[in-house]
Backbone bond lengths (Angstrom), bond angles and torsions (degrees), N, CA, C in turn:
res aa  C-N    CA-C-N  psi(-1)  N-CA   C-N-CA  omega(-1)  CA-C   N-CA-C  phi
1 X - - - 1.457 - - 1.513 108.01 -
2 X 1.319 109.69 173.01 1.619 119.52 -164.19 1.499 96.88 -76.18
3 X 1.350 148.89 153.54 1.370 128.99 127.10 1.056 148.79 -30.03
4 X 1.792 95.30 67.42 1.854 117.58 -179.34 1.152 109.25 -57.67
5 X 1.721 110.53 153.07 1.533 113.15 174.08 1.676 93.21 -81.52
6 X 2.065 84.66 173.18 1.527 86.09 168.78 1.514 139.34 -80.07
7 X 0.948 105.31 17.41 1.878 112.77 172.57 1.259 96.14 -115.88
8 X 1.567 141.68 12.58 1.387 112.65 -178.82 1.740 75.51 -107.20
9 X 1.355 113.41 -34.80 2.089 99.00 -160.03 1.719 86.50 -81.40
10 X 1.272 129.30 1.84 1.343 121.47 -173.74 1.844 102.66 -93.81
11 X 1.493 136.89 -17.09 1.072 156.06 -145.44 1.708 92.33 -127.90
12 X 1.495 111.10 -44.03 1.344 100.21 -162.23 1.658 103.54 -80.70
13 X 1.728 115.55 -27.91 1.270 111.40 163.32 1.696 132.78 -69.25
14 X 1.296 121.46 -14.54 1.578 132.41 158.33 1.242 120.90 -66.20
15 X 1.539 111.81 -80.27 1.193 134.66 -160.28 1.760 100.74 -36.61
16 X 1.117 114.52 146.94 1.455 123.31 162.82 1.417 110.86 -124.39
17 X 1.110 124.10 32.37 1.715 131.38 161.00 1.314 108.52 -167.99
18 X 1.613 100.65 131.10 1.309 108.50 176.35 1.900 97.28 -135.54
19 X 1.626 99.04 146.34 1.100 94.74 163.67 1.400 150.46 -101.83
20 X 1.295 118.38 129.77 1.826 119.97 -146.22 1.588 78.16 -87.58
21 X 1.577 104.84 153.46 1.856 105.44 162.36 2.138 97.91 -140.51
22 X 1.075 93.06 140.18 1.533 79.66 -166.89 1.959 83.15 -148.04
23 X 1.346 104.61 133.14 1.349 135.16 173.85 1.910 115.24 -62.23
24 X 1.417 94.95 125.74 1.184 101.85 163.31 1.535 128.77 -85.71
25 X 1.890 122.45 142.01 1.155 116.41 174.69 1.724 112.21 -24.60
26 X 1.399 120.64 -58.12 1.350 126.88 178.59 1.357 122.45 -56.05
27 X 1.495 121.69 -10.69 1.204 119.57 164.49 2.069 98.60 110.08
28 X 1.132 105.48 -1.98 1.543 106.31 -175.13 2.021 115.34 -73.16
29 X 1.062 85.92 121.19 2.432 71.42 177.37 1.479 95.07 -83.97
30 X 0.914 95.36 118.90 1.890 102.74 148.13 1.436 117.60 -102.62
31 X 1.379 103.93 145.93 1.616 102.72 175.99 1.493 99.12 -134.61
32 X 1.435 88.61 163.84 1.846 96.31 -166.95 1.272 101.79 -157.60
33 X 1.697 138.28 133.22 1.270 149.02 -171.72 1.319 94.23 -70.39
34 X 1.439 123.18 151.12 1.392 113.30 -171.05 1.924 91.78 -164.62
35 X 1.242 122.87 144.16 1.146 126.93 171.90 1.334 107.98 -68.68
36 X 1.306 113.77 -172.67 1.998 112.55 -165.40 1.651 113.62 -175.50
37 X 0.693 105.63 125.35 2.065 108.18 175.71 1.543 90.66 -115.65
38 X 1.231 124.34 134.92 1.635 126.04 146.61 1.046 105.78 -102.73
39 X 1.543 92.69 131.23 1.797 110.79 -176.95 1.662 99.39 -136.07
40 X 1.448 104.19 111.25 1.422 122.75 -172.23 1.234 127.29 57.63
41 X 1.433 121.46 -110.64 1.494 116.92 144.19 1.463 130.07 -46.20
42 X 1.169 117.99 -47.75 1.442 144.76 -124.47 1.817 105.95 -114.99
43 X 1.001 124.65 162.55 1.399 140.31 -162.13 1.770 95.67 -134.93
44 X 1.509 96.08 129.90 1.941 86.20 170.98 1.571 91.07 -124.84
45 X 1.246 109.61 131.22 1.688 112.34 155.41 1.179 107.74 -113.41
46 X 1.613 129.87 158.73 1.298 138.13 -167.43 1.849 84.21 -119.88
47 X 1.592 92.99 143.93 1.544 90.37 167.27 1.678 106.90 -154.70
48 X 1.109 110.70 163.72 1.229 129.25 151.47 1.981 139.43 -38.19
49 X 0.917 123.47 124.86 1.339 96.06 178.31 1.438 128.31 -56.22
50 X 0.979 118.28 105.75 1.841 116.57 -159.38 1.127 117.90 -135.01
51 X 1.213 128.70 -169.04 1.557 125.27 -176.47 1.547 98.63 -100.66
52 X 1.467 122.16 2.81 1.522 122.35 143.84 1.579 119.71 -39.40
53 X 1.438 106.72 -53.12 1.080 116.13 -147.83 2.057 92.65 -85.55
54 X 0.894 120.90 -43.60 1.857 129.21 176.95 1.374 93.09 -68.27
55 X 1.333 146.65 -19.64 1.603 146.83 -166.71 1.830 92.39 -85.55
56 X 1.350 95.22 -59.44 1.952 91.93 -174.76 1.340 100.67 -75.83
57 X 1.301 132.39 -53.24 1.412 110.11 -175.53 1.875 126.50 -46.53
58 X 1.148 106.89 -14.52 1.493 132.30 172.58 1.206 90.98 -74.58
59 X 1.376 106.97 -101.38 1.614 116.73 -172.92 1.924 120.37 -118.42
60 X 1.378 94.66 108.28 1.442 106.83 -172.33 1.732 108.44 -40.62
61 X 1.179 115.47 -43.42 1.495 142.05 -169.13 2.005 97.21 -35.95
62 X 1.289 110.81 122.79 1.527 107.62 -178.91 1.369 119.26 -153.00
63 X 1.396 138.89 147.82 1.387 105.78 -175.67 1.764 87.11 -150.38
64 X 1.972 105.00 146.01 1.164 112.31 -150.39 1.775 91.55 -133.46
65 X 1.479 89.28 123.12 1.790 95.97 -171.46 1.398 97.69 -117.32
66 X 1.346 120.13 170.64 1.748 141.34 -154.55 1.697 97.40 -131.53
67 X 1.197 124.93 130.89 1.132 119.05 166.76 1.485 131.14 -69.80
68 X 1.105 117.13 137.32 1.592 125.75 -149.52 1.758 96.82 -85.64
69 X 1.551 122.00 164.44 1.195 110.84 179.61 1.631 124.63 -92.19
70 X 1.540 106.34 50.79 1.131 110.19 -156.45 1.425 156.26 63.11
71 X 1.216 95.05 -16.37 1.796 101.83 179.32 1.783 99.48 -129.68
72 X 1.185 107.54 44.94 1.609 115.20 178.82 1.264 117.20 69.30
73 X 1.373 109.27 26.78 1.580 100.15 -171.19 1.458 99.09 -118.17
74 X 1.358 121.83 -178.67 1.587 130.41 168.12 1.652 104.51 69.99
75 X 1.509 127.01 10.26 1.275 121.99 -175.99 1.890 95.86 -57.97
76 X 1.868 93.74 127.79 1.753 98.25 143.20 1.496 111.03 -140.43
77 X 1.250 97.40 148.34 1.579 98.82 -172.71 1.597 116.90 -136.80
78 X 1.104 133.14 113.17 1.436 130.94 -136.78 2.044 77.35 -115.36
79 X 1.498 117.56 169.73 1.257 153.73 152.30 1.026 124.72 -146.38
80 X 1.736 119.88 140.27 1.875 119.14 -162.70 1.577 85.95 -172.52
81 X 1.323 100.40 -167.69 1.101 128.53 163.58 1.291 130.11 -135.51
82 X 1.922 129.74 141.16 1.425 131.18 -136.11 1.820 87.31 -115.05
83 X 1.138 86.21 156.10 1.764 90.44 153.75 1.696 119.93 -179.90
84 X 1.177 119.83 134.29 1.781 107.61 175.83 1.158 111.85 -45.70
85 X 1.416 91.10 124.93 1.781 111.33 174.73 1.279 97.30 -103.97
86 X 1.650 107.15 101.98 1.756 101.78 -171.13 2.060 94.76 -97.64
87 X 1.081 115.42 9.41 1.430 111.81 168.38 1.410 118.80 -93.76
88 X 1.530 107.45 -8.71 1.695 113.38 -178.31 1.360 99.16 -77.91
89 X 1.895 113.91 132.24 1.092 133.92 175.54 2.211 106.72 -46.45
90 X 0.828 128.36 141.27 1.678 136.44 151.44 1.938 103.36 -29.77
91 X 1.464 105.92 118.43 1.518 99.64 163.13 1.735 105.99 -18.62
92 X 1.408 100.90 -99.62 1.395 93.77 -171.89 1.418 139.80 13.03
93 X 1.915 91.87 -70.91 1.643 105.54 165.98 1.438 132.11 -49.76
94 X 1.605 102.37 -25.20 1.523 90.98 -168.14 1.726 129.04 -116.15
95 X 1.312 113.10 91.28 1.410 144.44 -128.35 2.056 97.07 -46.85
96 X 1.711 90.31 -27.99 2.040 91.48 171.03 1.189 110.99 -62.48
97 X 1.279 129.14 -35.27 1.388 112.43 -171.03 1.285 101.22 -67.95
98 X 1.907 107.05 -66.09 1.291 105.46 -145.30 1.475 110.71 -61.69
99 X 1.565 125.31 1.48 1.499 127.21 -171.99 1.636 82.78 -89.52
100 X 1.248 135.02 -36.46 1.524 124.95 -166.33 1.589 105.13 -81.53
101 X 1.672 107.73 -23.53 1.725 88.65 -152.37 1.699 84.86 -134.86
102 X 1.162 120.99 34.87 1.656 126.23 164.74 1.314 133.43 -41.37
103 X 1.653 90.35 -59.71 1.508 124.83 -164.63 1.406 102.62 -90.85
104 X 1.043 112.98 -36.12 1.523 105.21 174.88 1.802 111.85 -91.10
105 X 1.320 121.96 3.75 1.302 109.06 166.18 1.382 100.21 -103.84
106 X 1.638 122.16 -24.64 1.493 102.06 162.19 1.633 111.17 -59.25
107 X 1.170 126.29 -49.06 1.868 120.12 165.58 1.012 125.95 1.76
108 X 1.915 95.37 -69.21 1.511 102.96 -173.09 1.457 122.43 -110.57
109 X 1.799 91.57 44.13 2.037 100.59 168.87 1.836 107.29 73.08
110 X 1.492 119.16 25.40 1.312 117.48 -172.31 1.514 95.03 -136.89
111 X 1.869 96.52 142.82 1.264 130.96 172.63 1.474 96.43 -80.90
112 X 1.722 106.38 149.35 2.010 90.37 162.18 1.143 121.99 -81.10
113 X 1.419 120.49 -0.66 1.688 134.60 145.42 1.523 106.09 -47.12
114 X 1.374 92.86 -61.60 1.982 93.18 -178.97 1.672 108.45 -55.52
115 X 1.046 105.98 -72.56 1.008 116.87 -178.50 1.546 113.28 -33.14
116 X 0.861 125.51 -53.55 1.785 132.27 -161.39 1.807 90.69 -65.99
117 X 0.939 87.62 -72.34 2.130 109.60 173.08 1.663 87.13 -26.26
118 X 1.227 152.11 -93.31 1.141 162.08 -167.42 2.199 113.29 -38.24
119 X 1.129 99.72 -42.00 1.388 121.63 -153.91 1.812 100.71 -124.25
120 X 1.525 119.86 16.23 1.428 122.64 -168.99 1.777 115.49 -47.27
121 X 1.497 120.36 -23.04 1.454 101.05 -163.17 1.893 98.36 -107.91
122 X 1.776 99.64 127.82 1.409 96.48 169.23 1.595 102.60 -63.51
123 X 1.767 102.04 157.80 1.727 104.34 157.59 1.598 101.21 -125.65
124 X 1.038 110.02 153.18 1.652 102.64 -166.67 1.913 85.85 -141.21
125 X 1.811 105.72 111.05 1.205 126.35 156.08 1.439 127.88 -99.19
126 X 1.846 94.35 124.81 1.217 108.80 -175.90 1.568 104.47 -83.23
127 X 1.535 134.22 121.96 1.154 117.08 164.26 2.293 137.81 -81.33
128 X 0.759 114.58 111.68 1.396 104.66 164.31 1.520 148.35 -86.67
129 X 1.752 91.59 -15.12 1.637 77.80 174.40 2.020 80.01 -155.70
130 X 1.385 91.91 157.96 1.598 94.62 175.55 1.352 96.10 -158.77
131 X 1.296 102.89 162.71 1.755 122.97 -168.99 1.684 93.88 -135.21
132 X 1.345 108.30 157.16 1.589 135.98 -161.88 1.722 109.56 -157.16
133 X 1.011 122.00 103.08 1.457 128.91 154.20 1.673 129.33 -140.95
């Protein structure tokens, strides 16, 4: 990873939603709350087959922000580039997530069997530049 300050690797280890925004062929950003493991450099989100997935194959280009603590403070805002990581193990398999995102897939009535089944394609973000205030 880039040389994050310490409230962005301090935010990026809490937070359990970050938001992915990823460009349409047409030029549109969409953003979408998305779960997250950071693994080394890199950011893995698990997703769905979606128009996520036709957005990066277009344009890898993506940028993944942290929710602020309301009164303008705690901004982090990461930029990288996304791509299927078809070698990343299934949620399920990979014992960081499911220790991060357990309890909340028991929440919402899901096994990490279920869950994985639902959410099958890793995305694996490389970051390059990030901001902290």
């Amino acid at each position: 990873m880039f040389d994050s300050s310490p409230l962005a690797r301090q935010r990026l280890a809490a937070e359990p939603v970050i938001w992915m925004t990823t460009v349409t062929p047409e030029g549109q950003p969409q953003s979408s709350p998305v779960w997250f493991l950071v693994d080394g450099g890199d950011v893995i989100v698990y997703s769905a087959h979606s128009a996520r997935l036709r957005n990066i194959a277009a344009n890898p280009r993506v940028a993944l922000n942290l929710d602020g603590n309301g009164h303008g403070g705690d901004i982090v805002t990461f930029e990288g580039s996304a791509h299927v990581a078809v070698d990343e193990p299934p949620a399920a398999a990979n014992p960081r997530y499911v220790a991060k995102y357990g309890s909340l897939m028991e929440r919402n009535g899901w096994t990490p069997e279920e869950f994985s089944a639902l959410y099958p394609v890793a995305i694996r973000v490389r970051f390059d530049r990030g901001r902290a205030w």
